[in-house]
C-alpha positions in Angstrom: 12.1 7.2 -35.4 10.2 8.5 -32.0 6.7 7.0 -34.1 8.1 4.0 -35.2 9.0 3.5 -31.6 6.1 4.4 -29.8 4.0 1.7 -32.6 6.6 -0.8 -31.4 5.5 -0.3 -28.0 2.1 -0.6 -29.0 2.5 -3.8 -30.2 4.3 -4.8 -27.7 1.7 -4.2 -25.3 -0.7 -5.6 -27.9 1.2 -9.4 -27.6 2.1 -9.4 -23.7 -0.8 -7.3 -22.0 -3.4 -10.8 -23.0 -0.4 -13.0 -22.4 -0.1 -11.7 -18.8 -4.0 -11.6 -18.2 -3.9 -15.4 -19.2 -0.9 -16.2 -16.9 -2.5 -13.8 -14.0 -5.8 -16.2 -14.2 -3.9 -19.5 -13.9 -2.6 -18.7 -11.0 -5.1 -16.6 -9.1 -7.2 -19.5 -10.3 -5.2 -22.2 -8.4 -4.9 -20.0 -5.3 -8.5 -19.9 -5.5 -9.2 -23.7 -5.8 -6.7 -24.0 -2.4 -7.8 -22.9 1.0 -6.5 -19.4 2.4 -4.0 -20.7 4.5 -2.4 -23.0 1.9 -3.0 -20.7 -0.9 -1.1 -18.1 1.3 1.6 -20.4 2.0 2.4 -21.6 -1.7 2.2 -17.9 -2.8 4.9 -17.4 -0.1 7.1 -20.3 -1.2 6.9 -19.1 -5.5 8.2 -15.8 -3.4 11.5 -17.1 -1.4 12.3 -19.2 -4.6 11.7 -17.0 -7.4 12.1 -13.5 -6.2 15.5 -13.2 -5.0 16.4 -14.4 -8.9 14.8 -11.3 -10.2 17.3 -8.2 -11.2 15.0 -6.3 -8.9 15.8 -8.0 -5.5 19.7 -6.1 -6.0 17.6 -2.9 -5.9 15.8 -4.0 -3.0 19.2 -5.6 -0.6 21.2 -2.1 -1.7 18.3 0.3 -0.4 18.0 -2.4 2.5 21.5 -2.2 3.3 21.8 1.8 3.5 18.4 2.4 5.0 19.2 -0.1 7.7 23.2 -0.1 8.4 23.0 -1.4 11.3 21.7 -4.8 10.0 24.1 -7.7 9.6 24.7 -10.0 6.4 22.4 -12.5 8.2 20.0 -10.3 9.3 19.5 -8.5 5.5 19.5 -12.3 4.2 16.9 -13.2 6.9 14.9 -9.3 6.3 14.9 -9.9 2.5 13.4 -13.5 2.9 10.9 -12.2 4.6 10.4 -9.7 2.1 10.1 -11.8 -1.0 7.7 -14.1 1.4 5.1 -12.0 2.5 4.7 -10.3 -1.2 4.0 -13.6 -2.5 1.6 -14.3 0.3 -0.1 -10.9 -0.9 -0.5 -12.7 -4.3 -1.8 -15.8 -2.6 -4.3 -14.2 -0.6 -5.7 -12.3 -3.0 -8.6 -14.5 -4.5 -9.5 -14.7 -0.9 -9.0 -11.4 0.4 -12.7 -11.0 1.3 -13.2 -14.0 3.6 -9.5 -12.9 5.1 -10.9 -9.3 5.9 -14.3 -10.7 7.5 -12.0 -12.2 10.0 -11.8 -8.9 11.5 -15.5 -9.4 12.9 -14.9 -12.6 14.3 -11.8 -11.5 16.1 -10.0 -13.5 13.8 -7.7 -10.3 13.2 -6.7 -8.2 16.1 -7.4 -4.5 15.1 -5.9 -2.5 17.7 -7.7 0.7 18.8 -10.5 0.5 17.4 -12.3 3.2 18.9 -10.7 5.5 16.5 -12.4 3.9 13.7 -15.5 4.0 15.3 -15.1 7.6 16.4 -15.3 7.9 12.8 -18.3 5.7 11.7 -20.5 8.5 11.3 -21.0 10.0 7.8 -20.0 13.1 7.2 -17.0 13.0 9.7 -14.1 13.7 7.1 -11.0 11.6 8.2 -8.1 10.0 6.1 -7.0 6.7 7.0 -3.2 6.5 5.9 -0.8 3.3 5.9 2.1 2.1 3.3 2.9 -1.1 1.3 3.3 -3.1 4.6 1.9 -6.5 5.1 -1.0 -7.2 3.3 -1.5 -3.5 2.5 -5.0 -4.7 0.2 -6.8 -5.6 3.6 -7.7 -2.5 5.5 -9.9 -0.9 3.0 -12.3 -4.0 3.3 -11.6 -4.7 6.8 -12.9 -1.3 7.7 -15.6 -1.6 5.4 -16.5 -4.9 7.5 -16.6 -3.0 11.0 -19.2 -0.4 9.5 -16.3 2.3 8.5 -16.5 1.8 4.7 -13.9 4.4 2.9 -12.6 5.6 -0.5 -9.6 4.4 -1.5 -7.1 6.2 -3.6 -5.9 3.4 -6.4 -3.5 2.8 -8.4 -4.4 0.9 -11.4 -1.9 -2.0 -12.7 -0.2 -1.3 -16.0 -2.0 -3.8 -17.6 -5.6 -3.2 -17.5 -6.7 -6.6 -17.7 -5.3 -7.5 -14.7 -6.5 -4.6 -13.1 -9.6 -5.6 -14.0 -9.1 -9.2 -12.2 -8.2 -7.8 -9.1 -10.6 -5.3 -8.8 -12.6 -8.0 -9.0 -11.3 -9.8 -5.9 -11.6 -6.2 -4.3 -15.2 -5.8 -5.0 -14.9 -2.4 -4.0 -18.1 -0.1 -5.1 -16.7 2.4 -8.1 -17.7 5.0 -5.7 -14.9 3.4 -2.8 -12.0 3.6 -6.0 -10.2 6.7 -6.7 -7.4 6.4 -9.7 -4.2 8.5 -8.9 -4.2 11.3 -12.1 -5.9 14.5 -12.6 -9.6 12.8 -12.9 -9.1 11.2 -9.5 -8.0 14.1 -7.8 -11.0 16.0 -9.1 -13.2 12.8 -7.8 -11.4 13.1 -4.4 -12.0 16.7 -4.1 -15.8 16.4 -4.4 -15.5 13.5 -2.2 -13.9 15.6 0.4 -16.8 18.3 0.0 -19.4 15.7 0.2 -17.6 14.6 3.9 -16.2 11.3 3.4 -13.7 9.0 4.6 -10.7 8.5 2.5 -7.6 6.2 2.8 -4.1 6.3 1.0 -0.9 4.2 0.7 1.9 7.3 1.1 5.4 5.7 1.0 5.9 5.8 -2.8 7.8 7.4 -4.5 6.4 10.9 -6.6 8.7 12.4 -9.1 7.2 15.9 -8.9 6.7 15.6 -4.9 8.3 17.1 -2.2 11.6 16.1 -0.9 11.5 14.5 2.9 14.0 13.1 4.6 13.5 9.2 4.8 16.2 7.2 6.5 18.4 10.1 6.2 18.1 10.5 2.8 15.9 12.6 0.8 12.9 11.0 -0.8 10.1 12.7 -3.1 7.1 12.3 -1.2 3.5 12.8 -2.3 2.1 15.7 0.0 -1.1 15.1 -0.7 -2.1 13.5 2.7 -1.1 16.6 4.1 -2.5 19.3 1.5 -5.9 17.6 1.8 -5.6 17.5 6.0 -4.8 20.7 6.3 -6.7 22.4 3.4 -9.8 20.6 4.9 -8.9 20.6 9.0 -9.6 17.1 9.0 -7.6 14.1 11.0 -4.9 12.0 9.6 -5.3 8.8 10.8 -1.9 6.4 10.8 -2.4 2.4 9.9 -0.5 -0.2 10.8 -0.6 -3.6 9.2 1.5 -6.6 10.6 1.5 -10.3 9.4 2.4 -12.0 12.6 2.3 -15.4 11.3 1.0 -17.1 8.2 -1.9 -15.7 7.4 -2.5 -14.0 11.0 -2.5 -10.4 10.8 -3.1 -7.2 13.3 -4.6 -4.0 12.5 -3.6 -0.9 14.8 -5.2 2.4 14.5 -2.9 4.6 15.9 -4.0 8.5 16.9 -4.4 11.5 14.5 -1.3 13.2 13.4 -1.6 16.8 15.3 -1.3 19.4 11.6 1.6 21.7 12.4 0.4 25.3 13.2 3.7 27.3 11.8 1.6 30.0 9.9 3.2 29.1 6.5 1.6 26.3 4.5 4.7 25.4 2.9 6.3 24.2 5.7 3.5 22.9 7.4 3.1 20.6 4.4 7.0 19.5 4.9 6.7 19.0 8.8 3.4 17.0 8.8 5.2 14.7 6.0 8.3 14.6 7.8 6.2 13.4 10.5 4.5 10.6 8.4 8.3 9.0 7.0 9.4 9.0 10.9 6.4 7.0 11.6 7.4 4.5 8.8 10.8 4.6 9.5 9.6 2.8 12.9 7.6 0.2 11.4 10.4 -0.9 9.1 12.8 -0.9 11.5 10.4 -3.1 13.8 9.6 -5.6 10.9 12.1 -4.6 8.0 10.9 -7.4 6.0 7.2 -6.8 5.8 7.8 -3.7 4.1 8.0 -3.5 0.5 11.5 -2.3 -0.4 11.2 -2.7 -4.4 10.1 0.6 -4.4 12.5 2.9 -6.4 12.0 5.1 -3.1 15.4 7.8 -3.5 16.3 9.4 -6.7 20.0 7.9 -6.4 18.3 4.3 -6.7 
């Protein structure tokens, strides 16, 4: 019964994996053929008028709701617009996300502090660059590259590896700058690491076998990675914040390194530097609760 199963799967994945490919192409395709800023704005209307249909968007109100109890009916409504439009302006913006991330030299996007990027520029400082799935969480990697501060980036693939393969396309990001979440990419990022270079990572995910951390008063399993690799390696964690202020306006703020706790047992130091790390998101999302991606099945009990 279990192989019969697992063939039917197969199949499965035989007859939708192309099917999606084609779909993904059609519309990257037409966001391509439109200008950035109108490419972004369509994506963002297919968003506010499709997403709140999908099963998922109860998932995403209910963890909205408890995280942020303080939030009214209209405020939620208002948050989870927001929401649903800035994740199809992701989509949007994709085909285009190079030009959008060369802005960043023009001035085009504000990044915020940058000294602490370029008190980094020079190879062989170790650093990690760390952010989560807010805004357009695809732009930093490239709009550091632009400013001379090129990084790996730890990746996950899509399920369906043809459209992974489209957008890391769009990325363009040297197989060098990609490191797969699994065992063989944490064996890349180790020697990475030992050869001295910069990394970046999206940390507000969920990870079954993590560590729990309290995130809006409720324990979450967190990947501790960040903090194993900072403090196994004495090198700074450095915190990124993306906003969208308007359209397809966006700020980048580098904010200083997290200071590694100094306890004397790993362990814990592992649990306060990632407690450390959900209080700082905490802030953001409270700040801008609808740039943050809340689909996310973030707590065990959701």
């Amino acid at each position: 019964m279990a192989k019969r199963k697992s063939d039917f799967r197969r199949a499965l994945r035989f007859i939708r994996y192309p099917l999606e490919a084609v779909a993904a192409v059609i519309i990257f395709s037409l966001f391509a053929a439109l200008p950035v800023e109108r490419a972004s704005g369509l994506g963002g209307w297919i968003g506010r008028k499709i997403g709140p249909k999908l099963g998922v968007s109860k998932r995403s109100e209910r963890n909205m709701r408890r995280a942020l109890p303080d939030l009214d009916d209209a405020e939620i409504a208002t948050a989870m617009r927001e929401m649903w439009d800035n994740l199809g302006r992701v989509a949007g913006e994709m085909p285009h996300i190079r030009r959008i991330a060369r802005w960043a030299r023009t001035g085009d996007i504000e990044v915020v502090n940058r000294g602490y990027l370029e008190q980094y520029s020079e190879d062989g400082k170790t650093v990690i660059f760390f952010s989560g799935h807010f805004a357009n969480w695809e732009l930093f990697a490239l709009i550091s590259r632009e400013l001379g501060v090129p990084y790996a980036q730890v990746y996950r693939a899509a399920n369906n590896p043809l459209v992974d393969r489209l957008l890391r396309r769009f990325r363009r990001l040297d197989e060098a700058d990609i490191i797969p979440k699994g065992p063989a990419g944490a064996k890349k990022l180790i020697g990475l690491m030992r050869e001295g270079r910069r990394l970046g990572m999206l940390v507000d995910q969920k990870m079954n076998d993590g560590i729990p951390v309290p995130f809006f008063g409720r324990e979450a399993m967190t990947a501790p990675a960040l903090a194993q690799l900072a403090l196994r390696n004495g090198c700074p964690a450095i915190p990124v914040r993306l906003e969208r202020l308007s359209g397809c306006s966006f700020r980048a703020t580098i904010l200083p390194p997290l200071e590694p706790p100094e306890t004397g047992d790993r362990h814990q130091d592992i649990a306060l530097m990632m407690i450390e790390v959900n209080r700082l998101f905490e802030d953001w999302i409270v700040e801008r609760p609808g740039q943050w991606l809340w689909l996310h099945r973030r707590w065990p009990d959701t």
